[in-house]
Backbone as CSV, one residue per row, in Angstrom:
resi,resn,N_x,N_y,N_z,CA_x,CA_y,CA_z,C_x,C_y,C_z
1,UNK,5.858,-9.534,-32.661,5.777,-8.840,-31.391,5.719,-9.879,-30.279
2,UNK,6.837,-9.888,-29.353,6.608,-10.883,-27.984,5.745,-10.282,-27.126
3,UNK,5.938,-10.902,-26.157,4.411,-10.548,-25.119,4.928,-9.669,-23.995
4,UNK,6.226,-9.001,-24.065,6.521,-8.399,-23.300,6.272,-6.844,-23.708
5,UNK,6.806,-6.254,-25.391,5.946,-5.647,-25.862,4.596,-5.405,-25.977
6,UNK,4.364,-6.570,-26.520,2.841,-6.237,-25.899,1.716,-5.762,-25.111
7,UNK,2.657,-6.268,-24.094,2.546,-5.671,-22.573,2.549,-4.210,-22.329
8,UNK,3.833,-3.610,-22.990,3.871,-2.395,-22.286,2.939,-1.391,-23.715
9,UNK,2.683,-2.298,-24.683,2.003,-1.107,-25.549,0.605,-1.474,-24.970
10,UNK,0.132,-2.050,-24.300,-1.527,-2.342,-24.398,-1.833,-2.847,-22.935
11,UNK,-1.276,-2.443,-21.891,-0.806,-2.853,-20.332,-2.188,-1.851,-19.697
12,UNK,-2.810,-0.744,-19.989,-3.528,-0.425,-18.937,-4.765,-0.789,-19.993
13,UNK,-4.938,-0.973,-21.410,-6.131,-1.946,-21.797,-6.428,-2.904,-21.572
14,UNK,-5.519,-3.658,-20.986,-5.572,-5.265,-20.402,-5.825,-5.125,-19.059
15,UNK,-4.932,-4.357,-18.492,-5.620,-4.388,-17.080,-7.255,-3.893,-16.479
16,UNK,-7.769,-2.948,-17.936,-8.795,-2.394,-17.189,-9.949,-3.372,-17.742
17,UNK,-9.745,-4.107,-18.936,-10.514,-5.297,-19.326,-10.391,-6.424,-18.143
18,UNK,-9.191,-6.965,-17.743,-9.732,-7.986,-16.861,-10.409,-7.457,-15.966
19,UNK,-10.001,-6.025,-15.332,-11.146,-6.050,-13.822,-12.193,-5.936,-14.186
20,UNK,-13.036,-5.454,-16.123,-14.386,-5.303,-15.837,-14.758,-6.552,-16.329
21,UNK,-13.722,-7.482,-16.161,-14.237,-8.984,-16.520,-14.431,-9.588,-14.940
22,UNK,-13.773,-9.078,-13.541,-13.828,-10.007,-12.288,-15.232,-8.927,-12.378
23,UNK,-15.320,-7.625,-12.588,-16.433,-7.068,-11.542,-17.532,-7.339,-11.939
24,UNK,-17.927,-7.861,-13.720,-18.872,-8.355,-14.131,-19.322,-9.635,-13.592
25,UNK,-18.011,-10.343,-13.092,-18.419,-11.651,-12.385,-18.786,-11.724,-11.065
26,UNK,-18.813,-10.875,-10.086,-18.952,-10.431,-9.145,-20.254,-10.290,-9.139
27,UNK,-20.185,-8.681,-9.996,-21.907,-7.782,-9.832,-22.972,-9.311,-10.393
28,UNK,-22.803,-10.511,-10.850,-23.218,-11.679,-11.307,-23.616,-12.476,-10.546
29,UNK,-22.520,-12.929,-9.647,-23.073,-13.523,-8.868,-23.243,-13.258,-7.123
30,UNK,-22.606,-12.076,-7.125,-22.685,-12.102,-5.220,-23.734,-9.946,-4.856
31,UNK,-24.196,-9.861,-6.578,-24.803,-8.770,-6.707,-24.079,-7.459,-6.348
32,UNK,-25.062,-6.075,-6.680,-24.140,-4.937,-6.831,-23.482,-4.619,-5.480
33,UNK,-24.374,-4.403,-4.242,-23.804,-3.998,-3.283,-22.771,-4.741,-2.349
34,UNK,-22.874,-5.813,-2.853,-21.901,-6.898,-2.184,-20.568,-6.454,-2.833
35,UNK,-20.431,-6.439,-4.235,-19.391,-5.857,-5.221,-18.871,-4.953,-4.970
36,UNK,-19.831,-3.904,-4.828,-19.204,-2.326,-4.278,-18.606,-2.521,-2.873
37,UNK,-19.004,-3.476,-1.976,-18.669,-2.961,-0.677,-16.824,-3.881,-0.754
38,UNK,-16.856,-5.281,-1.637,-15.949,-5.919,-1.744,-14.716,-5.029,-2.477
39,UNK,-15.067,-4.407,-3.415,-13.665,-3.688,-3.519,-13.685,-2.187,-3.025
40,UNK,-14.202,-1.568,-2.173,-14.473,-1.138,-0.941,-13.296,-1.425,-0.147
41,UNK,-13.449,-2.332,-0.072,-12.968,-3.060,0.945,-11.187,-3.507,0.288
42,UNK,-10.970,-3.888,-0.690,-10.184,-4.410,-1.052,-8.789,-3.015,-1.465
43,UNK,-9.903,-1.803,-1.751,-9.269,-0.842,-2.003,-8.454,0.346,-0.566
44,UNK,-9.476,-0.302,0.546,-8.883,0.527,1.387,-7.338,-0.538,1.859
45,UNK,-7.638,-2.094,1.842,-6.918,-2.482,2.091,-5.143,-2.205,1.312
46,UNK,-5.429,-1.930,0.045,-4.617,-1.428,-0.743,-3.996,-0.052,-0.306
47,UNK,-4.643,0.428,0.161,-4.119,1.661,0.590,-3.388,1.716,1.628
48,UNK,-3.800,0.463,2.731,-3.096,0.291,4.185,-1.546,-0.180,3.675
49,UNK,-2.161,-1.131,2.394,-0.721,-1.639,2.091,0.356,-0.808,1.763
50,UNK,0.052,0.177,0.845,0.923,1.298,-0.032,1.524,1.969,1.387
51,UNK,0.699,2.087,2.576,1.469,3.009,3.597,2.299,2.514,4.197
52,UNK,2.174,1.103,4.467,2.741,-0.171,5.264,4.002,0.201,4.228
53,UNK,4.533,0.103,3.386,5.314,-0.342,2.224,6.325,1.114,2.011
54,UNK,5.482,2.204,2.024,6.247,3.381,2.017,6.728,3.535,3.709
55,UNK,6.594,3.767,4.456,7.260,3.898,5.907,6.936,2.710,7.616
56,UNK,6.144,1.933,7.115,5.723,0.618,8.196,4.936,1.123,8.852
57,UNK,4.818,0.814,10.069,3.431,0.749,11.065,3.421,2.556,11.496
58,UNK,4.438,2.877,11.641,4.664,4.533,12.035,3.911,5.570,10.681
59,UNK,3.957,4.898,9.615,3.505,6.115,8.783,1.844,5.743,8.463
60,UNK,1.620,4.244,8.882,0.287,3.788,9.332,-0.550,5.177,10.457
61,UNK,0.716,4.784,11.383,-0.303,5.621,12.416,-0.221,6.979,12.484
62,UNK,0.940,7.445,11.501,1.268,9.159,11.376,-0.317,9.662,10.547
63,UNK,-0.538,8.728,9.589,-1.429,8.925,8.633,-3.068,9.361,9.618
64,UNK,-3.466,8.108,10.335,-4.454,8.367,10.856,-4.834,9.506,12.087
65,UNK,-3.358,9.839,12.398,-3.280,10.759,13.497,-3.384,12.022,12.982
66,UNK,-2.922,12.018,11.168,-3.681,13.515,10.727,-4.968,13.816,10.554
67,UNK,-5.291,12.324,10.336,-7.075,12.440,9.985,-7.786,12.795,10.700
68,UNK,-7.679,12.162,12.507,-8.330,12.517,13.920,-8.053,13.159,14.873
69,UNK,-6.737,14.435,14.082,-6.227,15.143,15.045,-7.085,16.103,15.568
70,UNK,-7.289,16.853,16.820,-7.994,17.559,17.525,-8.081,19.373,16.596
71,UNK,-9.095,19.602,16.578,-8.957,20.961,15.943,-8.859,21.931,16.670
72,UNK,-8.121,21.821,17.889,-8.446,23.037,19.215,-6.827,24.364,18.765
């Protein structure tokens, strides 16, 4: 078996092992709430990205303009 197989038979066991290998290193040394707020943080940024990526700065600001639109 090459490692490209490998990959796709055992791809979301590997991925979910390394992150509880960074978050164990994390919650370790910079503690829990620092951890939580860091991928917090890392996750909203992910999200800015995915919008950035699906339509650019316009579906950025289409997005937030549904969130704070006026309820009148």
């Amino acid at each position: 078996m090459n490692f490209f197989e490998f990959w796709n038979q055992y791809k979301w066991r590997i991925i979910s092992v390394l992150f509880a290998i960074v978050f164990a290193a994390f919650l370790f040394t910079i503690g829990f709430w620092k951890t939580l707020l860091l991928f917090v943080l890392v996750g909203i940024a992910f999200f800015i990205g995915t919008l950035l990526d699906e339509g650019g700065r316009a579906r950025v600001g289409e997005f937030f303009r549904s969130i704070f639109k006026s309820r009148e």
